[in-house]
PyMOL Python script that loads the backbone (N, CA, C, O; Angstrom):
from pymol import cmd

cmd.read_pdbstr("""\
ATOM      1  N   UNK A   1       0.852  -1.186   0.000  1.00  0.00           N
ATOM      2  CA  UNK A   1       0.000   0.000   0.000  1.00  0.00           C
ATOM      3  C   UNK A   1       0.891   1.241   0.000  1.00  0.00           C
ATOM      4  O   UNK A   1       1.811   1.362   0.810  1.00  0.00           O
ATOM      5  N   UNK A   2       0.607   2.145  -0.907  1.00  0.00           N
ATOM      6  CA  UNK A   2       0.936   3.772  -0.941  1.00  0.00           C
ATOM      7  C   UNK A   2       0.250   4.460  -0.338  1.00  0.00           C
ATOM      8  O   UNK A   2      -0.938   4.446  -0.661  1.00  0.00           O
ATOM      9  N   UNK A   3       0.680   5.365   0.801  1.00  0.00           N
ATOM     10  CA  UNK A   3       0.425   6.171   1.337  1.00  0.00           C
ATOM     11  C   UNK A   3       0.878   7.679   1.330  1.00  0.00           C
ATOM     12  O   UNK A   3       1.763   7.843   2.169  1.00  0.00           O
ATOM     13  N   UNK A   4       0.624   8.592   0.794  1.00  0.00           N
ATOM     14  CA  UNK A   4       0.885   9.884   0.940  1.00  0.00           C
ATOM     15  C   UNK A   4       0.363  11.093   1.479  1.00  0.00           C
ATOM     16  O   UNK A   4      -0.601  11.581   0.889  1.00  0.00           O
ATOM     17  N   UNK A   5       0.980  11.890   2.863  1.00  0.00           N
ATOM     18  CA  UNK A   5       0.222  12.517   3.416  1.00  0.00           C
ATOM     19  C   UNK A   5       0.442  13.999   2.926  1.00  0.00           C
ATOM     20  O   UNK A   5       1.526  14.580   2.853  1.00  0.00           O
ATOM     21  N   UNK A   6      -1.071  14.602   2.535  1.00  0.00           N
ATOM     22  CA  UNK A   6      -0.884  16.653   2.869  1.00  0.00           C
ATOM     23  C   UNK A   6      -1.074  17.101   3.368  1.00  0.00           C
ATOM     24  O   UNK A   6      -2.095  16.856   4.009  1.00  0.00           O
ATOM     25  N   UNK A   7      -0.235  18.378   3.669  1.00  0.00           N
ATOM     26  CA  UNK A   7      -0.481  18.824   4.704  1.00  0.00           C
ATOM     27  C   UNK A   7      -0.473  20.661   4.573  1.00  0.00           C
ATOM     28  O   UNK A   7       0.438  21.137   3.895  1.00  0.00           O
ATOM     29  N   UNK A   8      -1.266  21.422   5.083  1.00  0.00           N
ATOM     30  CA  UNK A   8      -1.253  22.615   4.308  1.00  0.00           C
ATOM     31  C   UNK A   8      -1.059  23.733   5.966  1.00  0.00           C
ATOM     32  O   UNK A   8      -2.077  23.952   6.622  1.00  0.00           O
ATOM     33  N   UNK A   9      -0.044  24.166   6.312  1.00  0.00           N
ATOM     34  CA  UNK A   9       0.330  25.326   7.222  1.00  0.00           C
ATOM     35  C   UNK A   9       0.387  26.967   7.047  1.00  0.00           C
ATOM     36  O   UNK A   9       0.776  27.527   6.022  1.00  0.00           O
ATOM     37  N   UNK A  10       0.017  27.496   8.003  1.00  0.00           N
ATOM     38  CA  UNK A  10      -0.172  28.657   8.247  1.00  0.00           C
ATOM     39  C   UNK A  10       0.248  29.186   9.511  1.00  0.00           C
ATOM     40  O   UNK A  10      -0.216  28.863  10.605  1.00  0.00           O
ATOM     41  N   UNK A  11       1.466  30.307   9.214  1.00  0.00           N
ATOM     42  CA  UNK A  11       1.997  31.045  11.022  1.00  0.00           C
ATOM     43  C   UNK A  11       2.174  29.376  11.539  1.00  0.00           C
ATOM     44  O   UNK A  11       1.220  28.979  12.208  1.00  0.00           O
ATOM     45  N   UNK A  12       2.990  28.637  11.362  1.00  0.00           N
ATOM     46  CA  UNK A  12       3.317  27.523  11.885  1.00  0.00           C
ATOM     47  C   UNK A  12       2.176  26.708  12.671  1.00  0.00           C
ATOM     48  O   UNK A  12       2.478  26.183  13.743  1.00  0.00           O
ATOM     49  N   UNK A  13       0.604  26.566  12.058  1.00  0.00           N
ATOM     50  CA  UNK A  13      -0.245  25.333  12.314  1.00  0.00           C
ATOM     51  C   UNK A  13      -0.517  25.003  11.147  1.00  0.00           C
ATOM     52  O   UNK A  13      -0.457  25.619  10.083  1.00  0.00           O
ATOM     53  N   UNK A  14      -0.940  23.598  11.514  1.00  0.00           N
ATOM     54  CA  UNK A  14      -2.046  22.616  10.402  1.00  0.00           C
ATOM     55  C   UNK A  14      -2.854  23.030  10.641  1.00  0.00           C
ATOM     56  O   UNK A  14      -3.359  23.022  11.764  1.00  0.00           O
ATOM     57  N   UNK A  15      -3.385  23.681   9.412  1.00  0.00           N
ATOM     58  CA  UNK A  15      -4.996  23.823   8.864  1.00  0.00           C
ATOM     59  C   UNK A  15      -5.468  22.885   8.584  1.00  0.00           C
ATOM     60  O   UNK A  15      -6.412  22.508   9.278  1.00  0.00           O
ATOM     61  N   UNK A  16      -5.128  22.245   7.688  1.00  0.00           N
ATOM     62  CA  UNK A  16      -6.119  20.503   7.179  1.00  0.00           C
ATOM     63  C   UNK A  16      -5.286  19.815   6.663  1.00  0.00           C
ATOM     64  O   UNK A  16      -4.312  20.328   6.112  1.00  0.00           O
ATOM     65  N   UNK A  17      -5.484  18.401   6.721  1.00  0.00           N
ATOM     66  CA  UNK A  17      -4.881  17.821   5.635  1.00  0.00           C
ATOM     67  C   UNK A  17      -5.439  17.035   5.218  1.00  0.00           C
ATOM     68  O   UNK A  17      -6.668  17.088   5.156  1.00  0.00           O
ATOM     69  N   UNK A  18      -4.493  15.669   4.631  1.00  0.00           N
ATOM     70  CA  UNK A  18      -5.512  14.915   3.865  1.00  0.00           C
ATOM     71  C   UNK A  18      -4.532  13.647   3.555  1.00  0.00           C
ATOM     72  O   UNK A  18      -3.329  13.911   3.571  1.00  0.00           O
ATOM     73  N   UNK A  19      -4.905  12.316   3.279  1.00  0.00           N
ATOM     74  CA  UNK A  19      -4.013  10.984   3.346  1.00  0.00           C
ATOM     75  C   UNK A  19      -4.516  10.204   2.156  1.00  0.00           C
ATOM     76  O   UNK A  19      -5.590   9.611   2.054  1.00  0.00           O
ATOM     77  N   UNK A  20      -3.450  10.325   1.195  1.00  0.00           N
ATOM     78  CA  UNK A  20      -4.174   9.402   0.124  1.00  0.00           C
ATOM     79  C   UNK A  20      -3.576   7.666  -0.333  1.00  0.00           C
ATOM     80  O   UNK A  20      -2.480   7.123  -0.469  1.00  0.00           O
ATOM     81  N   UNK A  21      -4.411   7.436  -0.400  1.00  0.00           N
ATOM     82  CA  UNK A  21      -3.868   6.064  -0.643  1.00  0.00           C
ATOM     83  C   UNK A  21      -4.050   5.333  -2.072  1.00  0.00           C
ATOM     84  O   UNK A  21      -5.060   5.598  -2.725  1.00  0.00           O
ATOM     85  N   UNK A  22      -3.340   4.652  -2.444  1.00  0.00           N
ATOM     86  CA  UNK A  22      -2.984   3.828  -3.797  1.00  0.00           C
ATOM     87  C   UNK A  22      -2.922   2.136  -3.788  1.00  0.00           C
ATOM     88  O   UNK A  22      -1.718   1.966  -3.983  1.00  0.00           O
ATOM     89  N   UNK A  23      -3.118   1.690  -3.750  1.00  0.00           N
ATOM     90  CA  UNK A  23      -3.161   0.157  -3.071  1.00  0.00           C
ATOM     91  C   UNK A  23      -2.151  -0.797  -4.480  1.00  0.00           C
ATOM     92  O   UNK A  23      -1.471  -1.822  -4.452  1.00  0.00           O
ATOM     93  N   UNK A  24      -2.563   0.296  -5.707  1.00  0.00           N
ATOM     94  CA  UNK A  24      -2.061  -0.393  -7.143  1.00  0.00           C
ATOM     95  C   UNK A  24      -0.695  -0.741  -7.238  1.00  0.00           C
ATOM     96  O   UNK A  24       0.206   0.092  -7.137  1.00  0.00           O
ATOM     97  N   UNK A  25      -0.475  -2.206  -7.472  1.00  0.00           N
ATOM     98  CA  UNK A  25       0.830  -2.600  -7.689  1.00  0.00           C
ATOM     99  C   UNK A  25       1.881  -2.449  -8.867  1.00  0.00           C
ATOM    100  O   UNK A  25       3.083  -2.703  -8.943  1.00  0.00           O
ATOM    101  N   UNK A  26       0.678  -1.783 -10.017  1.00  0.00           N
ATOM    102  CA  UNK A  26       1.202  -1.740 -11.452  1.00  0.00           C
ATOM    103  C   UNK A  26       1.723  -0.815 -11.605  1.00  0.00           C
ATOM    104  O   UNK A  26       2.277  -0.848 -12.704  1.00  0.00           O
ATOM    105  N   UNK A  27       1.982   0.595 -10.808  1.00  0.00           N
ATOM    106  CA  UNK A  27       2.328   2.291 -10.845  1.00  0.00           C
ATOM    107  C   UNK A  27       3.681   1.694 -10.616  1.00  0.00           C
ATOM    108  O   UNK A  27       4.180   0.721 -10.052  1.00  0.00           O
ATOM    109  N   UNK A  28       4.071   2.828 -11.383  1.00  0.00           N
ATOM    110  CA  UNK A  28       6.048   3.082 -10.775  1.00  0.00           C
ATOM    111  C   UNK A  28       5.329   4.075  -9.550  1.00  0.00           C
ATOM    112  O   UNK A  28       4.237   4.618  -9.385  1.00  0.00           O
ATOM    113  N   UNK A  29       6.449   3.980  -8.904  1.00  0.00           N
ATOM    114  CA  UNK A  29       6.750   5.283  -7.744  1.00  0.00           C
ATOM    115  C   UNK A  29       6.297   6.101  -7.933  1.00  0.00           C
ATOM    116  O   UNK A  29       5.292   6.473  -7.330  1.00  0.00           O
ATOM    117  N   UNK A  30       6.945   6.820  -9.002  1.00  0.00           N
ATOM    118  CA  UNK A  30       6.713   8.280  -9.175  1.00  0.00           C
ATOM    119  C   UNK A  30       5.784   8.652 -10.229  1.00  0.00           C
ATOM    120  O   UNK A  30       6.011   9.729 -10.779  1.00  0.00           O
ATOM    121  N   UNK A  31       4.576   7.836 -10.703  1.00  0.00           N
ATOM    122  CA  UNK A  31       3.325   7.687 -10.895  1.00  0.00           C
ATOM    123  C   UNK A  31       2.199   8.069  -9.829  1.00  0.00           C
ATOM    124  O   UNK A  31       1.380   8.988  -9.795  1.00  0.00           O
ATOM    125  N   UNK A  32       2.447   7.125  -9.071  1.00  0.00           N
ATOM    126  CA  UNK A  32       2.062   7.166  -7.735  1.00  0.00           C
ATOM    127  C   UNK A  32       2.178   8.538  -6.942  1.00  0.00           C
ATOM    128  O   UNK A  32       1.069   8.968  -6.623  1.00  0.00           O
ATOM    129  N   UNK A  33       3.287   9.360  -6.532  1.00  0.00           N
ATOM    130  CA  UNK A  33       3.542  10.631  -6.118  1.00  0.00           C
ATOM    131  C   UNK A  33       2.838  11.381  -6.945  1.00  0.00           C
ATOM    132  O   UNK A  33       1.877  11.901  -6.379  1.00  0.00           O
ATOM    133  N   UNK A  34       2.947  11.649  -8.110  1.00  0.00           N
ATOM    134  CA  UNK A  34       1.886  12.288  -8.857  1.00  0.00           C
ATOM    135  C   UNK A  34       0.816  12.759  -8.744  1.00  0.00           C
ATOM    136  O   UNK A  34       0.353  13.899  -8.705  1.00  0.00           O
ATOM    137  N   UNK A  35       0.214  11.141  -8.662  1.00  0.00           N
ATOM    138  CA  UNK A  35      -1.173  11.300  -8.668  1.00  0.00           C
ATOM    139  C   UNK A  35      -1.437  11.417  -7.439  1.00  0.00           C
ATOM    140  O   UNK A  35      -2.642  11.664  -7.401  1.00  0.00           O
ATOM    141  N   UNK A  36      -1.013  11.387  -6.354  1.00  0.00           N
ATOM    142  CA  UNK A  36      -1.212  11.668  -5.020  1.00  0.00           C
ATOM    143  C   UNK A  36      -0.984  13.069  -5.101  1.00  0.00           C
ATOM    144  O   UNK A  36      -2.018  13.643  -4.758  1.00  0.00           O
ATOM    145  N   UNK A  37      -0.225  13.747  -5.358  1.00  0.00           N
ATOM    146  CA  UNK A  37      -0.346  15.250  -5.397  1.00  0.00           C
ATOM    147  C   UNK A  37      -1.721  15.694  -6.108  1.00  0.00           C
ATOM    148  O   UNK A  37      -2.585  16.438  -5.645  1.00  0.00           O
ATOM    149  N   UNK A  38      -1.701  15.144  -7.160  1.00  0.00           N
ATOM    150  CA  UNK A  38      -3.019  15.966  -7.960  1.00  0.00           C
ATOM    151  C   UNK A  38      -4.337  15.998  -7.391  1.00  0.00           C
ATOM    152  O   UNK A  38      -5.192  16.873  -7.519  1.00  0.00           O
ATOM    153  N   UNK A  39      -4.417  14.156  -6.283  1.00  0.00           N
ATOM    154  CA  UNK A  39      -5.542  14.152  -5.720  1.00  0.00           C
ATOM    155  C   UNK A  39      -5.705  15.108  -4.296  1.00  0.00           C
ATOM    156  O   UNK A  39      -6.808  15.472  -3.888  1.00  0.00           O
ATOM    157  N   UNK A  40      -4.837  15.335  -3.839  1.00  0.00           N
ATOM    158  CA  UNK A  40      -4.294  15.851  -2.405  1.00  0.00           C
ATOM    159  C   UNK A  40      -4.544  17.634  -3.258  1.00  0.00           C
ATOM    160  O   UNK A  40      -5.739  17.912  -3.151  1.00  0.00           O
ATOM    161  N   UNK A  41      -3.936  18.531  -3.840  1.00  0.00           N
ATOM    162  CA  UNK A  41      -4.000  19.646  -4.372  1.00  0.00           C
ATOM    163  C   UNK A  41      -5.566  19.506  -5.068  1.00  0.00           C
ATOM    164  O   UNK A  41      -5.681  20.619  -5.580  1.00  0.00           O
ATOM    165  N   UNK A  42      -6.761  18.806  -5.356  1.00  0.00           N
ATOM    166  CA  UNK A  42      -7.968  18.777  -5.663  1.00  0.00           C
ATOM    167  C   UNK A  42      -8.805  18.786  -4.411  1.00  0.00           C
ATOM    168  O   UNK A  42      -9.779  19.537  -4.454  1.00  0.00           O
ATOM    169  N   UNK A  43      -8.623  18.122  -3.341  1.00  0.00           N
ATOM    170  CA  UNK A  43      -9.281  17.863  -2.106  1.00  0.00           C
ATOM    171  C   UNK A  43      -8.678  18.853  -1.514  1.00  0.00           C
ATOM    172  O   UNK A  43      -9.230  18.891  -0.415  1.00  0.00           O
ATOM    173  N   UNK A  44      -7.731  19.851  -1.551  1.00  0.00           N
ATOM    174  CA  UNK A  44      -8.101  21.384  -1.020  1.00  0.00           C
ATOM    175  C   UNK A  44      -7.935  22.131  -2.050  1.00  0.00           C
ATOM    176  O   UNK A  44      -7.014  22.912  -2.290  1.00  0.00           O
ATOM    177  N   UNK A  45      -8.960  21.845  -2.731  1.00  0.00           N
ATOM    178  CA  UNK A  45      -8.991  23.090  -3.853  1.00  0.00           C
ATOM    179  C   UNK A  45      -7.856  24.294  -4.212  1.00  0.00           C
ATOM    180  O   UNK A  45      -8.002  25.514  -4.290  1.00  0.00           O
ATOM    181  N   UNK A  46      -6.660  23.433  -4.400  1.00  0.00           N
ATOM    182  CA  UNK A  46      -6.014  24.075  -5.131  1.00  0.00           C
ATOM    183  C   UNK A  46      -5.442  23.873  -6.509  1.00  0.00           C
ATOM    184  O   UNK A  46      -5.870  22.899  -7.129  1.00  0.00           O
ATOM    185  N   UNK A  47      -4.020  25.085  -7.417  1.00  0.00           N
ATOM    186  CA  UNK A  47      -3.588  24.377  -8.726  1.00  0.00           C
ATOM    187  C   UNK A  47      -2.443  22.909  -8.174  1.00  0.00           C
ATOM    188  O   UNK A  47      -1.957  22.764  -7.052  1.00  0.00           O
ATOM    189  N   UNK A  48      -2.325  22.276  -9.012  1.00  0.00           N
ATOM    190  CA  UNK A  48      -0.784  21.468  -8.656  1.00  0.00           C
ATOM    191  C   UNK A  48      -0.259  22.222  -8.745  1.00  0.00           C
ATOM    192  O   UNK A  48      -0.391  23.132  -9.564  1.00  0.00           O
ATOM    193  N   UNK A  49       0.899  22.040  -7.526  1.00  0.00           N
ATOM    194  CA  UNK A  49       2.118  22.905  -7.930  1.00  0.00           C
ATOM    195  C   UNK A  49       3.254  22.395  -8.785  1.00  0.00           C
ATOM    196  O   UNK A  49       3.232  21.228  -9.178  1.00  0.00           O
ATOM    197  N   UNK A  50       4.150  23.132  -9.063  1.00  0.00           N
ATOM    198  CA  UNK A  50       5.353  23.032  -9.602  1.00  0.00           C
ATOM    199  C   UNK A  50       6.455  22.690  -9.383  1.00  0.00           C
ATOM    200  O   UNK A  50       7.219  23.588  -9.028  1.00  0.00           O
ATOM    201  N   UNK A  51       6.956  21.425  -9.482  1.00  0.00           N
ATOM    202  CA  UNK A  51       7.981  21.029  -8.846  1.00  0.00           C
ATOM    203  C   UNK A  51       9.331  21.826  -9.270  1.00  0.00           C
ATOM    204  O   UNK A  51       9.866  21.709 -10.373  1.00  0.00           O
ATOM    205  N   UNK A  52       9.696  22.480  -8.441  1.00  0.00           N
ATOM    206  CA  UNK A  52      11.205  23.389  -8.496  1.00  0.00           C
ATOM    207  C   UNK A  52      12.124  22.513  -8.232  1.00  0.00           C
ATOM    208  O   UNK A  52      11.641  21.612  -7.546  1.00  0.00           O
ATOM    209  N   UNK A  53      13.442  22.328  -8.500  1.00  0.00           N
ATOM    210  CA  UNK A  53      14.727  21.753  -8.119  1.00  0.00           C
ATOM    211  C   UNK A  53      15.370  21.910  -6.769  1.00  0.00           C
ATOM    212  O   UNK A  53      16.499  21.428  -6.683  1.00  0.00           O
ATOM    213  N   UNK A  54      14.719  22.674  -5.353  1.00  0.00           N
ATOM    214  CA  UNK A  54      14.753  22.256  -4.419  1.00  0.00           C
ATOM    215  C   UNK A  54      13.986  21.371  -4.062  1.00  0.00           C
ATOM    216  O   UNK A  54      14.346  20.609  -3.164  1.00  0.00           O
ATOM    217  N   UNK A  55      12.630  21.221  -4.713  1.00  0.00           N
ATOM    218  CA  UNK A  55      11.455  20.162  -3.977  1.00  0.00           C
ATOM    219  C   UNK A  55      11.585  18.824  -4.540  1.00  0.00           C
ATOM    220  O   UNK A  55      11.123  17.867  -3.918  1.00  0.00           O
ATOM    221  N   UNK A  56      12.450  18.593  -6.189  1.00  0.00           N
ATOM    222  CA  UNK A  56      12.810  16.768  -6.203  1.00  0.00           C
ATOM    223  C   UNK A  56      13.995  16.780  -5.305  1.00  0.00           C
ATOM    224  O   UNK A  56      14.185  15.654  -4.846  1.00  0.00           O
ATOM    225  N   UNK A  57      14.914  17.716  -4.868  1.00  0.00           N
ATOM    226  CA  UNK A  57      16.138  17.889  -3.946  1.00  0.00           C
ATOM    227  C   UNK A  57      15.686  17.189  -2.930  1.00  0.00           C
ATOM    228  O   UNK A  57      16.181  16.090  -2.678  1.00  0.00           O
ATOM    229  N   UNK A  58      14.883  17.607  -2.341  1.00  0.00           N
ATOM    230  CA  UNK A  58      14.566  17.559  -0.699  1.00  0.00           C
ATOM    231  C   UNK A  58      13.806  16.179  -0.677  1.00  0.00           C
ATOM    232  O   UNK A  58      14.082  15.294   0.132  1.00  0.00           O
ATOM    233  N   UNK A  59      12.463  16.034  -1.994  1.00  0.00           N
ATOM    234  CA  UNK A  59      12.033  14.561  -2.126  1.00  0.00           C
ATOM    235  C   UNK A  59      12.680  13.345  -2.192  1.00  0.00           C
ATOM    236  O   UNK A  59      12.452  12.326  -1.541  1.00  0.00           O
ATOM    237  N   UNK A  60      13.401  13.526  -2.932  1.00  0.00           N
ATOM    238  CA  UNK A  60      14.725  12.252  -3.435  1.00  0.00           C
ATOM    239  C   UNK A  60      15.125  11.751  -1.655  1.00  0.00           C
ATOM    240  O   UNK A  60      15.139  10.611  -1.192  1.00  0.00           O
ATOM    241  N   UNK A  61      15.443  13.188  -0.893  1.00  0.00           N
ATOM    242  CA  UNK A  61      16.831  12.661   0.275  1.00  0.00           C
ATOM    243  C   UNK A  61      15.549  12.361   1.119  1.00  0.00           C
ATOM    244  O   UNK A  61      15.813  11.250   1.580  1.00  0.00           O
ATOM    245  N   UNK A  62      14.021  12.793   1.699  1.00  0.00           N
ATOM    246  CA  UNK A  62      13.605  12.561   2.561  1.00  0.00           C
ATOM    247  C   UNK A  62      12.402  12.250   2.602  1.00  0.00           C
ATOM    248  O   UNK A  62      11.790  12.213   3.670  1.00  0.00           O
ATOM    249  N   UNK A  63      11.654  11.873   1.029  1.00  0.00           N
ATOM    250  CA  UNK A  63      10.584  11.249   0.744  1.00  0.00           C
ATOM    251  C   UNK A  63       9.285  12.555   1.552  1.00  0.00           C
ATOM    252  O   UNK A  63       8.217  12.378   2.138  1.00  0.00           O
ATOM    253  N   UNK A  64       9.972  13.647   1.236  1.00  0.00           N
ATOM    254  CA  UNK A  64       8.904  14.647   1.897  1.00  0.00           C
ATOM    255  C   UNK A  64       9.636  15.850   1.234  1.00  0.00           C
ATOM    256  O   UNK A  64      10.848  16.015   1.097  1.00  0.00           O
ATOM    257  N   UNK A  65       8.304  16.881   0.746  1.00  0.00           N
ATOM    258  CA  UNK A  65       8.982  18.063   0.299  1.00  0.00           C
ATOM    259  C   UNK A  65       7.583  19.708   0.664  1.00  0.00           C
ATOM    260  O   UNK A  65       6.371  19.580   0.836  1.00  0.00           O
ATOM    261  N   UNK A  66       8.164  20.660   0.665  1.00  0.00           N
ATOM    262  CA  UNK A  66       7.488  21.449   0.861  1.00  0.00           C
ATOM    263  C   UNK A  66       7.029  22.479  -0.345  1.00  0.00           C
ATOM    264  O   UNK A  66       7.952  22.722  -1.123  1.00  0.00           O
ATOM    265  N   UNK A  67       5.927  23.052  -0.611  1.00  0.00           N
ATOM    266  CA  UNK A  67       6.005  23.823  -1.340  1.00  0.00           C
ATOM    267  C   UNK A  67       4.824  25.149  -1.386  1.00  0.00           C
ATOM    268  O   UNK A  67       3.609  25.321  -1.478  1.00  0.00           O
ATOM    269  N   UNK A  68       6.262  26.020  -1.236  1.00  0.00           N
ATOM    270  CA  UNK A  68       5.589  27.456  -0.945  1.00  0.00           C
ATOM    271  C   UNK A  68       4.990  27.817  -2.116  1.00  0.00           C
ATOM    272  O   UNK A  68       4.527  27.126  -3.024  1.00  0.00           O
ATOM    273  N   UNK A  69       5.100  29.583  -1.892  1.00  0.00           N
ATOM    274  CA  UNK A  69       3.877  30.628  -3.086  1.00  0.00           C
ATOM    275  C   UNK A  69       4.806  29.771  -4.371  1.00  0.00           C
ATOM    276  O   UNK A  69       4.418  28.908  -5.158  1.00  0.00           O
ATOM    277  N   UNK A  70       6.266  30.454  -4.190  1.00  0.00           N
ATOM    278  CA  UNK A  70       7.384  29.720  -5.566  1.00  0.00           C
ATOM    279  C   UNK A  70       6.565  28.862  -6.661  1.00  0.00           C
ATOM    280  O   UNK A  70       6.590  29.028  -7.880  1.00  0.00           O
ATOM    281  N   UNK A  71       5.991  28.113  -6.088  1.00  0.00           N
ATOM    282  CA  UNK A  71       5.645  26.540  -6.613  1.00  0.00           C
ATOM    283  C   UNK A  71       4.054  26.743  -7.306  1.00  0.00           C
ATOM    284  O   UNK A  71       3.516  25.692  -7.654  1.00  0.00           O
ATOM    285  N   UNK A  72       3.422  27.786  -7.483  1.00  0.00           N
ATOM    286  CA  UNK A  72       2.033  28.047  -7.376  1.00  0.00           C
ATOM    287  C   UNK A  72       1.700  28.970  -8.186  1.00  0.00           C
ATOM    288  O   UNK A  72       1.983  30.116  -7.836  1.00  0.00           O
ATOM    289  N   UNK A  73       1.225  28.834  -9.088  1.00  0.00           N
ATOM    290  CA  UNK A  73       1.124  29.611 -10.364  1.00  0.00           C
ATOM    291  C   UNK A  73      -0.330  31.170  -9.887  1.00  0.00           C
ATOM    292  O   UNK A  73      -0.406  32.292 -10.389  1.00  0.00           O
ATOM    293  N   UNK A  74      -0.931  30.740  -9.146  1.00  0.00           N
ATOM    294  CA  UNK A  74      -2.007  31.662  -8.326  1.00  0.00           C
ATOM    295  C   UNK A  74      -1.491  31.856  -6.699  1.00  0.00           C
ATOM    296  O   UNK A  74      -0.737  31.077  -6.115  1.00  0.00           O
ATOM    297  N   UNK A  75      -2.033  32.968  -6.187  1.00  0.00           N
ATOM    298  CA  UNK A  75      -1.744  33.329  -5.164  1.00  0.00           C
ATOM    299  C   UNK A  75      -2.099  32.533  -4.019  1.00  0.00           C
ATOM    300  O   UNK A  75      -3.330  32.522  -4.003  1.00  0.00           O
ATOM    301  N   UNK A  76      -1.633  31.831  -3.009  1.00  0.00           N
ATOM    302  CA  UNK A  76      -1.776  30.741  -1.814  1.00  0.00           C
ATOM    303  C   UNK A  76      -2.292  31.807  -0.400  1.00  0.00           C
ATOM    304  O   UNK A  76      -1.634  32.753   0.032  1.00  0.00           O
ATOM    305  N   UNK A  77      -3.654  31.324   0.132  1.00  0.00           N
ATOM    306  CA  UNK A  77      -3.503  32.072   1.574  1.00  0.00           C
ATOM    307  C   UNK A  77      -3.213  31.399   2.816  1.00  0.00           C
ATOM    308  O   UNK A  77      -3.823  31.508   3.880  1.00  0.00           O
ATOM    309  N   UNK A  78      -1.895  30.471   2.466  1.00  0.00           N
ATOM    310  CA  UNK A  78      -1.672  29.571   3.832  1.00  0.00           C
ATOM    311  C   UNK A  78       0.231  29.852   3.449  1.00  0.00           C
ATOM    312  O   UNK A  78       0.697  30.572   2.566  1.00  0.00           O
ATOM    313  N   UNK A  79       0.961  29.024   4.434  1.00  0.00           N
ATOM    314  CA  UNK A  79       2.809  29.891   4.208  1.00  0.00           C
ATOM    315  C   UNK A  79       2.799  28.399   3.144  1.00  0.00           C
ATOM    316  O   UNK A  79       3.215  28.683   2.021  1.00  0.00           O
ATOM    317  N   UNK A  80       2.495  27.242   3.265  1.00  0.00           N
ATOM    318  CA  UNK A  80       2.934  26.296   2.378  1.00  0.00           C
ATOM    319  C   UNK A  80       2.213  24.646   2.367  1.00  0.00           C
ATOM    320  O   UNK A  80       1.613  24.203   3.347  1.00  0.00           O
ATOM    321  N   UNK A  81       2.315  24.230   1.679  1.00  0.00           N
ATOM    322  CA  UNK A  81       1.801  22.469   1.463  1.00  0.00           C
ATOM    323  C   UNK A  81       3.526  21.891   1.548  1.00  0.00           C
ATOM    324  O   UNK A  81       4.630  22.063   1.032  1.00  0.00           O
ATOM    325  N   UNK A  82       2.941  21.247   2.403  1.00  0.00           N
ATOM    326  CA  UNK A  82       4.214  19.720   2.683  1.00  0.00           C
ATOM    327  C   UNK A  82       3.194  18.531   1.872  1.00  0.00           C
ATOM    328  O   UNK A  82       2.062  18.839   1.497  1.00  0.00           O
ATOM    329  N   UNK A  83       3.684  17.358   1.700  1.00  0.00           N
ATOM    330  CA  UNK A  83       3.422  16.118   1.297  1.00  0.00           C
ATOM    331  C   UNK A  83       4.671  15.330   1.687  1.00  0.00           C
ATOM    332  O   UNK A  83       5.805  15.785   1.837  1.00  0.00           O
ATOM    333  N   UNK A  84       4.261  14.066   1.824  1.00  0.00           N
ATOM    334  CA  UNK A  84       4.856  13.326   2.692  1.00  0.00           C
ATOM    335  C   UNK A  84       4.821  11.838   2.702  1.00  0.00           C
ATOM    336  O   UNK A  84       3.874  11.394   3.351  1.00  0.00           O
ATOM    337  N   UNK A  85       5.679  10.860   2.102  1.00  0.00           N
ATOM    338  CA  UNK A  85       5.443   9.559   2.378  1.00  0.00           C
ATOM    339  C   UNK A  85       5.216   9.186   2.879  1.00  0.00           C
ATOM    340  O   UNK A  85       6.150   9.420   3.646  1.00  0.00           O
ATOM    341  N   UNK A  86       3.983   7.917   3.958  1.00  0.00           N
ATOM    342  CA  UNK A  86       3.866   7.757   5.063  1.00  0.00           C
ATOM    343  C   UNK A  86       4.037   6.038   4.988  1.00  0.00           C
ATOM    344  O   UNK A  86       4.265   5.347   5.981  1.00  0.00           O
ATOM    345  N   UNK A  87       3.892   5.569   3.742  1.00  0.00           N
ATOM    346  CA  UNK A  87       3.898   4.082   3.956  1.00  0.00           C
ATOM    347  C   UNK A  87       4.082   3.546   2.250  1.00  0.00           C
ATOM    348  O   UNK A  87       3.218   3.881   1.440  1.00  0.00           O
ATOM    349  N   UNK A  88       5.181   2.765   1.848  1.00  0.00           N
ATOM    350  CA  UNK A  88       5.376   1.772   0.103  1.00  0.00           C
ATOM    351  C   UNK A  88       5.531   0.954   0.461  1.00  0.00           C
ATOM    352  O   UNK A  88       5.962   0.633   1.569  1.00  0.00           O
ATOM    353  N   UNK A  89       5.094   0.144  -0.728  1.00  0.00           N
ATOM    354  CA  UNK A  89       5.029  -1.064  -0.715  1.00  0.00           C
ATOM    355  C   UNK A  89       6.091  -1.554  -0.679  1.00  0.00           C
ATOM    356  O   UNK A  89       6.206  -2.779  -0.660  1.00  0.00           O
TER     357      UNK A  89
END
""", "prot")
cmd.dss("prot")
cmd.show_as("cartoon", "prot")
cmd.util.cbc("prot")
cmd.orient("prot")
């Protein structure tokens, strides 16, 4: 099972988040991350963001990345979305 958690902060709290899961054995990895972002950035109504070359940086080393306004083609009213591996197969 794939697990990926979001998480969306403001002035240093969680506002909401959200845990998506993938159970499919046929995805590569980074299929999987994907579409966990797209579903996670839909269930709080936002755009996907943009992966910048600090956020596969930081993904690659710690299976978790953050992403501020940078990453966001429209204006954000929270400081940033984390996402987060929580469980692979």
């Amino acid at each position: 099972m794939f697990r990926m958690w979001g998480k969306v902060f403001a002035d240093n709290h969680l506002l909401k988040d959200f845990v998506v899961e993938n159970p499919s054995l046929d995805m590569t990895r980074t299929k999987k991350v994907f579409a966990a972002l797209e579903t996670i950035a839909h269930e709080f109504d936002l755009a996907v963001p943009i992966w910048l070359p600090s956020n596969i940086s930081d993904f690659k080393r710690h299976a978790k990345t953050r992403f501020t306004q940078d990453s966001f083609i429209e204006a954000i009213d929270f400081d940033y979305l984390e996402i987060q591996i929580i469980e692979e197969d």
